[in-house]
N, C-alpha and C positions, 0 to 999 in steps of 0.2 A: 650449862647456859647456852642457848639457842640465839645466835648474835643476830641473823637477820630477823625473825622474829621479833625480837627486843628492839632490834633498829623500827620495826616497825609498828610495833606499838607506840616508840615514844614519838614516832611522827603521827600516827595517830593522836596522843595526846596533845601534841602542841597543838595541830590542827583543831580540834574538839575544844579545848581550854580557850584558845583562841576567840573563837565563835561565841563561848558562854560568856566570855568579857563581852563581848559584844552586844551579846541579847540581853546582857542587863541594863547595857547604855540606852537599847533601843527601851527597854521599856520602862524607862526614868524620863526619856524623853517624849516618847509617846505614849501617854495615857488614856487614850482614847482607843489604843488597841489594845490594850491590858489582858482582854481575855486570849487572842492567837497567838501574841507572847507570852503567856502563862503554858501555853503547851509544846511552848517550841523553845524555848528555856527549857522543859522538864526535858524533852527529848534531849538536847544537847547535854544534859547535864547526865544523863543514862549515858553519850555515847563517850562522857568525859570518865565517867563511873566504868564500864568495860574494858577502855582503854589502860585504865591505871591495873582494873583484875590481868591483862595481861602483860604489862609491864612486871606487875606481881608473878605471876605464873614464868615467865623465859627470863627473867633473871634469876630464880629459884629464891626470891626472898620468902616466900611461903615455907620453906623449912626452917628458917630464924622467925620467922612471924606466923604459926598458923593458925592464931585465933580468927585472921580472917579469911580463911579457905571457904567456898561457896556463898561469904554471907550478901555477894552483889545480884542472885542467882535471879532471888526472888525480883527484884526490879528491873532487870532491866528485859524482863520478859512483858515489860509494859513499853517496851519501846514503840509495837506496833499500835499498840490504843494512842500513846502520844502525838502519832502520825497521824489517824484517824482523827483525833480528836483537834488535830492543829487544822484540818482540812474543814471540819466542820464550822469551826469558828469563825472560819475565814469568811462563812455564809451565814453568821449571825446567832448561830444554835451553839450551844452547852450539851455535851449527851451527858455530863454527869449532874446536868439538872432537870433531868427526866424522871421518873419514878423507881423507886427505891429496887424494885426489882431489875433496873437497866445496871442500874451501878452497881448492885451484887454479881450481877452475868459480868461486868467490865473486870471486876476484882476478883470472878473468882479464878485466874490463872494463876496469880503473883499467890494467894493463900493454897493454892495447891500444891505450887513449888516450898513456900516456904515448910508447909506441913512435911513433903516429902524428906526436908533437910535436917528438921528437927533433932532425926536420930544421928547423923552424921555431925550437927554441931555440938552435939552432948560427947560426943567420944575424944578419950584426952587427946593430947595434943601429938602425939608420937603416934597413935592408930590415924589421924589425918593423914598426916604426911608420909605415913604406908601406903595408904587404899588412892592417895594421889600420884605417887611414887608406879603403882602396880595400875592403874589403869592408862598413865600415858606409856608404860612400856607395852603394855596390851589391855585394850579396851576390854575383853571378857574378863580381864581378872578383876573387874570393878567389883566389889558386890555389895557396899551398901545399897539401900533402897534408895537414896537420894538421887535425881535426877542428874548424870553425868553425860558429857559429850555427845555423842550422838540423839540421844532421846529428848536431850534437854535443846536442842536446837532446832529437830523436828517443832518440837513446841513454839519455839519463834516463829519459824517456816510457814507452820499451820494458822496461826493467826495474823500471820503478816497477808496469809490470802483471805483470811474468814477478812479481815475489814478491810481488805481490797475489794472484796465481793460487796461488803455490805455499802461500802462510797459507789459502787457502780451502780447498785439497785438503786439506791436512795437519789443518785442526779448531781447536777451541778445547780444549784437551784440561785443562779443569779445569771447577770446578761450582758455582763461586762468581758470584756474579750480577754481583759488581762487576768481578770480571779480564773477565767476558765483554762484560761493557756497556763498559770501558776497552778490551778487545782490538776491539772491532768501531767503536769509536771512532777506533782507528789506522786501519784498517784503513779505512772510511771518508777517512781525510786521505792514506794513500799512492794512494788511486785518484784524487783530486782532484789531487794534481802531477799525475799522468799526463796524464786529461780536462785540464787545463789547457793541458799542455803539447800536445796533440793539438790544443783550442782555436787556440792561438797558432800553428801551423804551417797549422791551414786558414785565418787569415785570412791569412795569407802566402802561400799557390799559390795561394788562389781568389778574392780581394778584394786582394792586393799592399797588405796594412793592416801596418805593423811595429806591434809592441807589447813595449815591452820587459818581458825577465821580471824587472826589479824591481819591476814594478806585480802581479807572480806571488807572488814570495815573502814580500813585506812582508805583506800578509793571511794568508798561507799561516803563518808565521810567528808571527804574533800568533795568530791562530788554535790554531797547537802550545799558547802559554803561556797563551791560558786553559785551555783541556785539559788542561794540565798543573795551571796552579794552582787547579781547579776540582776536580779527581778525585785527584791523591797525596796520600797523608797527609803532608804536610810536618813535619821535627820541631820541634817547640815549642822556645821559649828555651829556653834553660839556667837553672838553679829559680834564684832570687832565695835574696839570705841568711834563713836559717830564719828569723830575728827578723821581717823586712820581710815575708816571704811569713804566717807568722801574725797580722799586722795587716791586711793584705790581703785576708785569706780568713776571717776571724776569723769574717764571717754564715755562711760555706759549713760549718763544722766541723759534723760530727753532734754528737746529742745525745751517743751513747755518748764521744766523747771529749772533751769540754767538762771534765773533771774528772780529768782523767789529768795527770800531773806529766811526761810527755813530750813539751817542744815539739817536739822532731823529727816526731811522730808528726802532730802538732797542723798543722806545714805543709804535712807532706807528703803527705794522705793527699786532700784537696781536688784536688790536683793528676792524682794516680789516678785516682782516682775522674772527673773530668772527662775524660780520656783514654778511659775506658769509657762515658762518655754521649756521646761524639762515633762511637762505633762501632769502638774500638779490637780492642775482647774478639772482631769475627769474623774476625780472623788466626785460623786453624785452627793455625799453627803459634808464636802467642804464647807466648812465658816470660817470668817473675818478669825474670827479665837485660833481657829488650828490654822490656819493658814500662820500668824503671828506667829506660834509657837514653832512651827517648822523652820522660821527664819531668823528663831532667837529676840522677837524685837516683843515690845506689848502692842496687845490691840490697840490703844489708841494712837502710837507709832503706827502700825498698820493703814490703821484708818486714814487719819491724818497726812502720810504719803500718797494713798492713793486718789484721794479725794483733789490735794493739792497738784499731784504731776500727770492724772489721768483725767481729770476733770471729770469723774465718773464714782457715782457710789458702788461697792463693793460689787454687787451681784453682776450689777449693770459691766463693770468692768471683766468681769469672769467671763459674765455671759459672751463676750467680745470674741474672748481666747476660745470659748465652746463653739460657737458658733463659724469661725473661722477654720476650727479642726471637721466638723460639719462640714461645713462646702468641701473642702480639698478632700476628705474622703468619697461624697458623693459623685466627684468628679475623676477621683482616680481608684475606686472598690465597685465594685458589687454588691456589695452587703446591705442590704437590707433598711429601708429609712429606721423604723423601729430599732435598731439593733446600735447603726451609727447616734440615732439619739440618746441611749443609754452609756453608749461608751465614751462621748466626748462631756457626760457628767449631768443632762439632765435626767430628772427623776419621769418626767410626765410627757407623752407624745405632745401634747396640745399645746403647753409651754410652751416646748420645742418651736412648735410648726407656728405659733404664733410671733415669737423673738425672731424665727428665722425669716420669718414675712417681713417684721419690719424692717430687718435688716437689708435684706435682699430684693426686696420686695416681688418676692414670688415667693409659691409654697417650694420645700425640697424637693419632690415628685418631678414639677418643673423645671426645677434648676437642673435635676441632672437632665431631663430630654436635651434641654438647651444647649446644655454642652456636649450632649451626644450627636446634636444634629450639627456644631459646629467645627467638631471635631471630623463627620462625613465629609462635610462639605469643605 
């Protein structure tokens, strides 16, 4: 038994398991991104599946249990489509709702592998835990046909660049500064498996150095979940009883509702509003519904807060929060009118330039001279 290896698999595991509790919560609570956690669930749950094969493997239960020697081989060589396909989503596409011939090219690694194993899982159970036995003492004595160790990792390696390449050709095809700076953030972590795994193969032909890759994944891994919990908006608890949340929040209440015979309003509207100073309002695709659902209350609590403690219908109040991340950008960025109007959550320049007239009353173009020339002077 190999004890730091197995120390680090099962911290691997905890990390990984962790995470997959996680990605279920998020996608119980958010159903409106169902499909980027549909692939980011599978990913985690590959990297929960690898972690348990090597937990298996450096404790040597595979010699009390070998019926499952290789049978995680075939899946989790879809790690890097997971990747791929989480990145995609994120900008609205499905590749595995393309034509029949995309999703046979997607599938056919994992049928290649499995094909390859076929002969290795037909041989009883005492010829496994030989040819497993004789290939970590030395790689050449492997000789089933089934894809083992080094070959079988090239194979992640090589696809972890094939759809690095293929996210680079294809773009970022949105223009929001946070999908680009999370999309270039994956994008970054699938090319580090690769490089890793090229790593681990040159100290193996040219230095005869083994390194196992659960000293790979564990970092690689922990790495995904702060990435993860450092950039998704995660959703908030579920709201506390009205009574408890207005004691709670009682300093947060604006003046305007301080005098309103509505406690609903009274707890609920802290809770929003805080949602919106965390960055909520630059969803371009926000509504009154998901804004609710973020904050645990129903829409018409929603509503009905805001209307009562903002004096303002829904959009009209968003717009407020967009428009105010507008100016301070234009006043302390560079960036582009077009680019700030998409990132603080409108859809259409013209909206934009129009809400921001009324507000300001000048176009953004001018607003920033103005305070360029105030700022000289």
């Amino acid at each position: 038994m190999n004890y730091w290896t197995a120390g680090a698999a099962i911290v691997c595991l905890s990390i990984s398991s962790t995470l997959l509790l996680a990605g279920l919560s998020w996608m119980v609570n958010r159903q409106q991104h169902r499909l980027p956690l549909a692939y980011l669930l599978a990913l985690i749950a590959l990297a929960v599946l690898q972690s348990l094969e090597f937990v298996y493997h450096s404790t040597d239960l595979f010699q009390h249990w070998p019926f499952f020697l290789k049978l995680a081989d075939p899946v989790v060589v879809m790690i890097p489509f997971c990747i791929y396909g989480y990145i995609r989503a994120l900008q609205g596409q499905n590749v595995l709702a393309r034509s029949r011939r995309r999703r046979w090219t997607h599938a056919l690694p994992v049928l290649l592998v499995a094909a390859l194993a076929v002969p290795f899982w037909s041989l009883p159970p005492e010829q496994k835990i030989y040819w497993m036995l004789a290939g970590r003492k030395n790689h050449d004595l492997w000789e089933p046909i089934t894809l083992y160790g080094n070959p079988y990792l090239a194979i992640i390696g090589a696809l972890s660049l094939f759809y690095w390449w293929q996210q680079r050709q294809q773009g970022i095809q949105s223009r929001r500064s946070a999908v680009i700076e999370w999309v270039g953030n994956l994008q970054t972590f699938q090319l580090l498996i690769a490089l890793s795994i090229a790593a681990r193969l040159a100290l193996f032909y040219l230095f005869d150095i083994r390194i196992s890759l659960t000293f790979v994944l564990a970092p690689a891994t922990a790495y995904l979940t702060y990435l993860l919990l450092t950039r998704i908006n995660l959703p908030v608890q579920q709201a506390p009883p009205l009574a408890a949340a207005t004691k709670a929040t009682a300093k947060e209440i604006p003046a305007c509702a301080k005098n309103e015979k509505n406690d609903d309003a009274h707890a609920v509207f802290p809770l929003l509003e805080n949602a919106m100073k965390k960055g909520l309002f630059r969803e371009n695709d926000l509504t009154l519904g998901r804004l609710a659902a973020h904050c645990g209350v129903t829409t018409h609590q929603a509503s009905a807060a805001i209307n009562q403690c903002s004096g303002h219908h829904f959009y009209d109040w968003i717009n407020g929060f967009r428009l105010e991340a507008a100016a301070q950008a234009l006043t302390d960025t560079r960036q582009p009118v077009t680019r700030i109007c998409h990132d603080v959550g409108f859809n259409a320049k013209s909206t934009f330039n129009t809400a921001f007239k009324r507000r300001f009353h000048t176009t953004p173009t001018a607003y920033r001279k103005q305070h360029d020339t105030a700022k000289k002077e």
